[in-house]
N, C-alpha and C positions, 0 to 999 in steps of 0.2 A: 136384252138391249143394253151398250153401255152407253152410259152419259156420255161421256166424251164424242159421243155421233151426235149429240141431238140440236147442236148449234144450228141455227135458221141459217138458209145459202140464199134465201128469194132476193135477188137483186130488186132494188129499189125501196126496199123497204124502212131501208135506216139510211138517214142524213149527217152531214158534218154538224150543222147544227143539234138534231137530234144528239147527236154521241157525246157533244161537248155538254147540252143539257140535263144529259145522265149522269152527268158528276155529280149535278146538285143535290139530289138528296142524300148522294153518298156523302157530301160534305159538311149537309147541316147534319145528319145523323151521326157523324162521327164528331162532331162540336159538341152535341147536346150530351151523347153517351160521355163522353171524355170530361164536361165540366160537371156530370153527376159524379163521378169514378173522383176527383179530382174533391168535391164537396164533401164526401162519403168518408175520403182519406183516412181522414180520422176518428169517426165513429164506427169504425166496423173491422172487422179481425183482416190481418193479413189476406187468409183463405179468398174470402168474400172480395177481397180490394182486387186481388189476380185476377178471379173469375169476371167482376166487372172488366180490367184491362186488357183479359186476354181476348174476350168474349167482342167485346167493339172492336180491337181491331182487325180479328177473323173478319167482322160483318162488312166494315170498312175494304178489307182486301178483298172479297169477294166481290163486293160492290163495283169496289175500282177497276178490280179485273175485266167487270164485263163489261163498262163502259168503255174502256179500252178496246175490246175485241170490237165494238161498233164499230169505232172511232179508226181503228185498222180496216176494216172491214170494208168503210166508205172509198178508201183507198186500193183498192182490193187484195188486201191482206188479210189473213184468213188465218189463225190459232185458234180452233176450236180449243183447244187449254181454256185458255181464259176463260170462255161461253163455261168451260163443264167445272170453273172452279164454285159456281155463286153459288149452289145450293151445298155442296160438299164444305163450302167455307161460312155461312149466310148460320145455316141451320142448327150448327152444334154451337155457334155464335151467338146468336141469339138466345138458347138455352143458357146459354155458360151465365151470358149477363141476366139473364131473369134469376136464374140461381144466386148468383151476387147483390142483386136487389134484393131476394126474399130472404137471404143471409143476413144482411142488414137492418129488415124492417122484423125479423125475431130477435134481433139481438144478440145473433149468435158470434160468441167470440173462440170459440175455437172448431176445429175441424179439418181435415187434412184432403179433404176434395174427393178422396179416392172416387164416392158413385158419382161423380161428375163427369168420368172417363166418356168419350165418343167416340166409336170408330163407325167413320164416314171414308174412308178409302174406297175400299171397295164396296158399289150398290149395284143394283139390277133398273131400278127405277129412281125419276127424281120425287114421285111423288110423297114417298115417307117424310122424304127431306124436307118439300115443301110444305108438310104437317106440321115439322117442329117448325119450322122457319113463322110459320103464322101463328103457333100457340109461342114462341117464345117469344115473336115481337109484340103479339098482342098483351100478353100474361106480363112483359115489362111494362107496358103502358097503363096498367090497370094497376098494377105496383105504384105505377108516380103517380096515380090520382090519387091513392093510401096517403101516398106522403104528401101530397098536394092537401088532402084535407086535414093532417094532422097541424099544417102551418095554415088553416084555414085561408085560403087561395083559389075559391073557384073561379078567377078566369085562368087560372091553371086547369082545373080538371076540365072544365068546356073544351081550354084546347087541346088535351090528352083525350078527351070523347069523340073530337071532332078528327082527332086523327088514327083514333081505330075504326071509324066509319072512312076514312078515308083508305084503308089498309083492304079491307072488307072490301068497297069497292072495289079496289084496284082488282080484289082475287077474282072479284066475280067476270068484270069484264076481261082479263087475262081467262077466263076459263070459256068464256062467249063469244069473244071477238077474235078475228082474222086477222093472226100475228105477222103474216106476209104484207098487210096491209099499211100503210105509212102515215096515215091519219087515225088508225088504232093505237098505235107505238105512242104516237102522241097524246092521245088522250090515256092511256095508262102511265106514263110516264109525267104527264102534266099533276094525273092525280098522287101520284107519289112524292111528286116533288112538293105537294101543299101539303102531305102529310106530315112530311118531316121538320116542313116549315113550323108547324104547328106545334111540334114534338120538341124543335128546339127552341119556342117561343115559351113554352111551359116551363120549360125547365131554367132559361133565363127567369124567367117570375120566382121559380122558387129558389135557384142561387141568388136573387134581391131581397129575401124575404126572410134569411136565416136558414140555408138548408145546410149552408157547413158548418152552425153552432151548435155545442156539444146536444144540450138538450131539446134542440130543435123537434125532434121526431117521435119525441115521449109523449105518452099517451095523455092527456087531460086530464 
């Protein structure tokens, strides 16, 4: 089976507003990942700073992509492209930036990335993809509770906990519920979009709190 078929055709199922409301968490997520990347700047090796900015905005274009194919879709415009970029783009993305986070919370200053390489081109299934997509966004968000507790800031890690149970959900009922459905669409999509909210309300706490100060992240 290639991905590039598996885009949803059930008419009815996605709305103008659905489409336009799938931006959001591509937005906040791409705020939050960019003002860590951005905080990080300078305490961490070149290596590590790519891999945070290549990695968001893989997740970001994926993201976009498939909000867009909705948002065409309502119109009855149809690029499955778009639908088959999110996990091929989402999944090595998400890897690339937890790798740039755990580059940074060792301290590693040099490194030339090479086993970071990804080839997602060509798949058979999207499910491996959506493996790493859920260890790499969850394994970043477990990373900023690290550094969430290093600046001691627990309503930071409450809302990095509150948004991998939000992440958690979302797979489950994605895995349960009737994707033809237009009141499913909405409630995985509503839960995504409080995750992210979540994700980039953390992360504003810990850029107020000294995350881009050199010794911010040293151990106690």
């Amino acid at each position: 089976m290639n991905i590039f078929s598996l885009a949803p055709m059930t008419e009815g199922a996605y709305s103008i507003p659905m489409a336009i409301v799938d931006f959001l968490p591509v937005l906040f997520y791409f705020l939050a990942s960019w003002l860590i990347a951005r905080d990080l700047y300078n305490k961490t090796s070149k290596t590590a700073f790519a891999l945070l900015a290549s990695g968001s905005i893989m997740v970001f274009i994926g993201g976009a992509f498939k909000a867009l194919w909705k948002l065409l879709f309502c119109f009855g415009i149809n690029y499955p492209f778009f639908f088959a970029c999110f996990f091929p783009m989402q999944a090595p993305g998400f890897c690339l930036y937890l790798a740039g986070l755990i580059m940074t919370l060792k301290g590693q200053k040099k490194g030339n990335g090479n086993s970071m390489n990804v080839m997602a081109a060509t798949v058979t299934s999207s499910m491996p993809l959506l493996i790493f997509q859920t260890l790499g966004s969850i394994g970043s968000l477990i990373v900023m509770c690290i550094f969430a507790k290093k600046l001691k800031q627990t309503p930071a890690i409450i809302l990095f906990i509150l948004s991998i149970l939000c992440l958690l959900g979302m797979g489950y009922l994605a895995a349960t519920l009737d994707s033809t459905l237009s009141w499913a669409n909405w409630v995985e999509q509503g839960i995504n979009t409080l995750g992210q909210i979540m994700f980039y309300l953390g992360v504003v706490i810990l850029h107020k709190h000294g995350l881009a100060e050199a010794d911010a992240l040293k151990e106690n």
